[in-house]
C-alpha positions as CSV (number, residue, x, y, z in Angstrom):
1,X,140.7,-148.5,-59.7
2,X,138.7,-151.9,-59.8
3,X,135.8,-152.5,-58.0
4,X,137.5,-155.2,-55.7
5,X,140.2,-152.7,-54.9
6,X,137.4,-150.0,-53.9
7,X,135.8,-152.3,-51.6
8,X,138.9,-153.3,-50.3
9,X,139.6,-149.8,-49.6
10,X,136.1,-149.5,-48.0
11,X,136.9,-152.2,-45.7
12,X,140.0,-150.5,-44.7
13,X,138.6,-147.7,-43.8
14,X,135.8,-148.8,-41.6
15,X,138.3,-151.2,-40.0
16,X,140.2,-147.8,-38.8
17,X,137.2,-146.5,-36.9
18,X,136.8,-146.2,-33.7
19,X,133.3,-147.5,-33.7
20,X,132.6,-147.0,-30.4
21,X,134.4,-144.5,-28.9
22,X,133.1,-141.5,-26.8
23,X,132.1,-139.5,-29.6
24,X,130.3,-142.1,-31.7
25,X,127.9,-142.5,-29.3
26,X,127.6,-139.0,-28.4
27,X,126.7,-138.7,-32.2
28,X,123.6,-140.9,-31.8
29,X,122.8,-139.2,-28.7
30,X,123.5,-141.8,-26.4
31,X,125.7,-142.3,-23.2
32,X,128.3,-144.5,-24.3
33,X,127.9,-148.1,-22.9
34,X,131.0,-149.5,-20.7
35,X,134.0,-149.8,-22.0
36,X,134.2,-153.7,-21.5
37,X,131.1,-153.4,-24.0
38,X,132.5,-150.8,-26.3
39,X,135.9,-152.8,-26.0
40,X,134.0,-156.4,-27.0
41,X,132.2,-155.3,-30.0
42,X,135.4,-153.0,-31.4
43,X,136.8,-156.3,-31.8
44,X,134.1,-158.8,-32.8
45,X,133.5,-155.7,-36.0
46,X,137.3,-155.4,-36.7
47,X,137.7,-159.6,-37.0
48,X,134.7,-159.3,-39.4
49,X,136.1,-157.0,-41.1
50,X,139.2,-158.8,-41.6
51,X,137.4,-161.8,-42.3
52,X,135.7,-160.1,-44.8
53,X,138.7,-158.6,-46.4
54,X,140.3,-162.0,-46.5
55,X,137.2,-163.5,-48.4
56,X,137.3,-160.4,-51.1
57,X,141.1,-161.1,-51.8
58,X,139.8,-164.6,-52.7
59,X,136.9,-163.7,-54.7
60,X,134.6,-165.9,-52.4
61,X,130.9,-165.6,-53.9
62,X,128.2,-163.6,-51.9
63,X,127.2,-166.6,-50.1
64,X,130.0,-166.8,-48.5
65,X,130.4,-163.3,-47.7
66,X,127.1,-163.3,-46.3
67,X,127.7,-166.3,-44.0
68,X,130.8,-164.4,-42.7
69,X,128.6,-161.8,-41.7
70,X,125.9,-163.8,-40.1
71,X,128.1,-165.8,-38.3
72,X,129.3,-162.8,-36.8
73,X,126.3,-161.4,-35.7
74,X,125.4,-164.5,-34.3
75,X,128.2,-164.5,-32.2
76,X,126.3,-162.1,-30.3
77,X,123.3,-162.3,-28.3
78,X,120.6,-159.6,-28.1
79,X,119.9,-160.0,-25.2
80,X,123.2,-159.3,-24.0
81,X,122.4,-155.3,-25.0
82,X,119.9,-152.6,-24.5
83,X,117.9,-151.1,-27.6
84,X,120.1,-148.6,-28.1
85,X,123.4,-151.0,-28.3
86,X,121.4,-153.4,-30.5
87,X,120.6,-150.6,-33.1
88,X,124.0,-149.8,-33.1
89,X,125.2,-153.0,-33.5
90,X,123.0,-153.7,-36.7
91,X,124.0,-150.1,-37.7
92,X,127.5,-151.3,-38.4
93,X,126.9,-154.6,-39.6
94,X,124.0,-152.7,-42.1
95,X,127.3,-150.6,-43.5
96,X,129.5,-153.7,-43.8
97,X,127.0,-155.4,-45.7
98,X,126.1,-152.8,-48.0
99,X,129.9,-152.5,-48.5
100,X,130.4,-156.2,-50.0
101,X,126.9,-156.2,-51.9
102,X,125.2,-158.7,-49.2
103,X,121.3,-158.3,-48.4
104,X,121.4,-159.0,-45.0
105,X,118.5,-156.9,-43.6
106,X,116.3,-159.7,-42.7
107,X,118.8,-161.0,-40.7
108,X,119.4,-158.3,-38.8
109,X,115.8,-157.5,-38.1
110,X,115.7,-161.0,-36.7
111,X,118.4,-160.7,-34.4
112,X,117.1,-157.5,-33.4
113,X,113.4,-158.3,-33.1
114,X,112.9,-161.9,-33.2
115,X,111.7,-163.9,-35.7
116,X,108.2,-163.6,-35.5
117,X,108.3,-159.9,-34.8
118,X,110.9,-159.9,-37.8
119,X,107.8,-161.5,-40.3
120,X,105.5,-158.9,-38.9
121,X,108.1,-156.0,-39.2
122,X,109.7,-156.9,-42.6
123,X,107.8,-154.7,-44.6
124,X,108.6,-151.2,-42.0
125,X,111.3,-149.6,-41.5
126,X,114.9,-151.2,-41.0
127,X,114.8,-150.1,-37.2
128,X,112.5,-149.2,-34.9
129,X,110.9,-145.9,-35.2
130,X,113.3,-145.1,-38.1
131,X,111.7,-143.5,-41.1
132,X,113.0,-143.3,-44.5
133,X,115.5,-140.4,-45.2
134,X,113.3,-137.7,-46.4
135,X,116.4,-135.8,-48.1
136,X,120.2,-136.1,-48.8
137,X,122.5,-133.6,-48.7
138,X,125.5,-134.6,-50.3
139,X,129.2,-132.9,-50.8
140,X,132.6,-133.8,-52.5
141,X,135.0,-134.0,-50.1
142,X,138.0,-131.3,-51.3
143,X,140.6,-134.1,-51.0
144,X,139.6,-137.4,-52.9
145,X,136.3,-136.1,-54.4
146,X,134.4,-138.7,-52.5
147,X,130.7,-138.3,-52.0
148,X,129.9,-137.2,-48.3
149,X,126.3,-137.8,-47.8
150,X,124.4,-136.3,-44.8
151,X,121.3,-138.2,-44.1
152,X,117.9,-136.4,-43.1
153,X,115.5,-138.5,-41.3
154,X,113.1,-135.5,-39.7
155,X,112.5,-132.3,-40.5
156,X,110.9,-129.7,-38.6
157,X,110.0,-125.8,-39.9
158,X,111.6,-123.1,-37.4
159,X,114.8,-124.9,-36.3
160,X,117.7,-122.6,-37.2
161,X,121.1,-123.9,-38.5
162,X,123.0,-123.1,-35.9
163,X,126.2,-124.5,-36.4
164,X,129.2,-125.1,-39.0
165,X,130.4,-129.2,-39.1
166,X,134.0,-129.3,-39.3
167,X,133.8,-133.1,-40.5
168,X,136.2,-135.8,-41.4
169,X,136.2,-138.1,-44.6
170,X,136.3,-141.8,-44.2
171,X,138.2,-142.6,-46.9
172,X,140.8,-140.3,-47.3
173,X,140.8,-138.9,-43.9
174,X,141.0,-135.0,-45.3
175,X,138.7,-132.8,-43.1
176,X,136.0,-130.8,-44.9
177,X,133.2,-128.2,-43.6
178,X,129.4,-128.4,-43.9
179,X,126.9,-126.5,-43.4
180,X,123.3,-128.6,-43.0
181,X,120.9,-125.7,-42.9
182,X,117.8,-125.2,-41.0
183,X,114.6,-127.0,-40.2
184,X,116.5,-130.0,-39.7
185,X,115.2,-132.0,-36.6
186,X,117.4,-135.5,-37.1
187,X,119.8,-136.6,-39.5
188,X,122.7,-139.3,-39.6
189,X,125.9,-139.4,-41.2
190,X,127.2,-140.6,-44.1
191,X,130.9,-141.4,-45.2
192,X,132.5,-139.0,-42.8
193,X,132.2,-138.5,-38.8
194,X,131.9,-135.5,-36.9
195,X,135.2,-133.4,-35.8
196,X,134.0,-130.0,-34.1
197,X,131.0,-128.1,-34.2
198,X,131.2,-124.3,-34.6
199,X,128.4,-121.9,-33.4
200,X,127.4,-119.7,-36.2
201,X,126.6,-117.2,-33.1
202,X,130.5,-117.3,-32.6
203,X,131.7,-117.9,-36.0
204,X,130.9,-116.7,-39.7
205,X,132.2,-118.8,-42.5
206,X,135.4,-117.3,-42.9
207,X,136.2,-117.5,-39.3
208,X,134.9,-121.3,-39.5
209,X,137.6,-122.0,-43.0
210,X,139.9,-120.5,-40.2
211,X,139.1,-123.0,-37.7
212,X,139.2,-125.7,-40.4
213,X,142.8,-124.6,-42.0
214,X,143.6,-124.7,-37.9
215,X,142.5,-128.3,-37.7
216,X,144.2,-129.7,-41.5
217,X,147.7,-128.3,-39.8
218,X,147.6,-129.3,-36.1
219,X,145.7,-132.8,-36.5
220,X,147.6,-134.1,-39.9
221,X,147.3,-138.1,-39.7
C-alpha cells in the first residue's frame, strides 16, 4: 500500500467518527456540550476532512494542505467555546494534521491562547496543563495488525487496574481487549475509542474474551 493510499485511508477513518458524540466526551471527562455545538463542529471537521482528502488525490504540496487546515480553524472563533471545547477542538485538528504531515501546532496554540500568550507558551506543553506522555502502551490490533497506542499522561503508585477495555480499532473497525494496568492516574487514546469497560471485580479475563466474542457477533459493522 502507498503512502498516499494510507493517508487516504487515515482520512477515511476519522471522517467516520462520531467526534462528538455522547461518549467522546464522556471519554475526556466532560459533559458533552449542546447538540447544536456538537452538531456544528461534526461538520466543520468532516468538510475538512473532505477537503483534505480532495487535496491528497491531487498531490497538492504541504502548503496547501496546511492552509486547508488553517482556514478551517479559522472559521471558528474561540471565543465562541469554553476551555474544555477549545481543547477539543485543537485535539482533532492536532490528529488531522499529524495525519497529512502538516506542523500546525503554533497555530493552534494561537487560536487557543492568543498570540502573545502563544509566543510566551510556545516552548510548553501543546495544551494547557498537559504534560508529555510519560509512557506508551501499545498493541496490534488482532484484525489489521495496526498499532493501538494508549497514551499515559499521569501516573500515580496505588491505583489498581480495575477494569478490562473492550476497545474498537479506527481503521479496521475490529474490536480488541486491553488491559492498561495499575498506577495509572490519566491517559488518552490512541487509534481506537472506547466500547465497554468491564470490572475485573465482575470479570476475569476469560469471562472478559467472552464478553468480547459477545460484542464481534452482535455489533458486526
Amino acid at each position: 500500500m502507498t503512502d498516499k493510499q494510507i493517508t487516504l485511508d487515515k482520512l477515511e477513518a476519522f471522517k467516520n467518527l462520531n467526534k462528538f458524540s455522547y461518549s467522546a466526551w464522556e471519554q475526556r471527562g466532560l459533559n458533552p456540550s449542546a447538540n447544536e455545538i456538537s452538531d456544528k463542529l461534526e461538520i466543520l471537521f468532516n468538510k475538512c476532512t473532505d477537503e483534505l482528502i480532495n487535496a491528497i488525490n491531487l498531490s497538492l504540496r504541504t502548503k496547501q494542505l496546511k492552509l486547508i487546515l488553517k482556514q478551517n480553524l479559522e472559521s471558528l472563533s474561540s471565543s465562541d467555546f469554553d476551555t474544555e471545547e477549545r481543547e477539543f477542538i485543537c485535539d482533532y485538528f492536532d490528529q488531522l494534521s499529524k495525519i497529512v504531515s502538516v506542523e500546525f501546532k503554533n497555530n493552534l496554540n494561537g487560536w487557543l491562547y492568543g498570540n502573545l500568550l502563544n509566543t510566551l507558551f510556545k516552548f510548553s506543553s501543546f495544551f494547557k496543563g498537559k504534560v508529555k506522555d510519560k509512557e506508551i502502551l501499545s498493541q496490534d490490533c488482532t484484525k489489521c495488525n495496526s498499532k493501538l497506542e494508549t497514551f499515559i499522561t499521569k501516573k500515580e503508585v496505588g491505583i489498581p487496574d480495575y477494569s478490562w477495555k473492550i476497545i474498537q480499532c479506527h481503521n479496521c473497525k475490529e474490536f480488541n481487549l486491553l488491559s492498561t494496568g495499575p498506577n495509572i492516574k490519566e491517559l488518552r487514546f490512541g487509534n481506537y475509542k472506547l466500547i465497554e469497560q468491564l470490572l475485573k471485580t465482575e470479570f476475569n479475563e476469560e469471562e472478559a474474551k467472552i464478553r468480547l466474542n459477545q460484542i464481534k457477533v452482535f455489533r458486526k459493522h
